[in-house]
N, C-alpha and C positions, 0 to 999 in steps of 0.2 A: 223324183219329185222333191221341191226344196221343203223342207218346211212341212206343218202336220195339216192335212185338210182339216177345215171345218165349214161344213156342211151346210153350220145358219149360214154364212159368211157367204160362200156357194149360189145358194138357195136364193138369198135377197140378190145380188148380182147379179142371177140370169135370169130374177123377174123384172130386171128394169130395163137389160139389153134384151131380153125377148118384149117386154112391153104385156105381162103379164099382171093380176092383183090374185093375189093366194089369200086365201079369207084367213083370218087368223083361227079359226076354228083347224084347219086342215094343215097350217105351217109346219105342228110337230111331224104330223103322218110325210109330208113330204122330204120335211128334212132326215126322218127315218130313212126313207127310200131313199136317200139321194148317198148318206153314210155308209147303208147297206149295199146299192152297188159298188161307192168307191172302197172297198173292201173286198167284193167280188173281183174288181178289177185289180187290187193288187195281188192278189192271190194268182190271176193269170198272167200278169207281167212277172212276177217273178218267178215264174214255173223256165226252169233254164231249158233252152234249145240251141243243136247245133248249128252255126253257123250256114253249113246247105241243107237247113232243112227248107221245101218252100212249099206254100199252100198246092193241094190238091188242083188240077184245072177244071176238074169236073167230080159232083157230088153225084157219088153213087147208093142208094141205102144200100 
């Protein structure tokens, strides 16, 4: 990833290409959420794997 996410920046962007209106009561909550997973998600892109590793073809519990 180039550059630091941020999340208002994010947030306002994919309210206007999805064609959304976020009240401003709710913007910080969601810009929470949206920080909070891109955090989550670096934490699993950088979890290193070997090169043949490949997903499962079928989910067994």
């Amino acid at each position: 990833m180039s550059g630091k996410f941020d999340a208002k920046s994010h947030v306002a962007h994919m309210e206007k290409v999805m064609g959304l209106t976020i009240e401003d009561d709710w913007r910080p909550v969601v810009e929470a959420h949206i920080a909070a997973t891109q955090k989550a998600a670096e934490l699993v892109l950088s979890f290193p794997l070997d090169e043949e590793v490949e997903a499962a073809p079928v989910f067994e519990p």
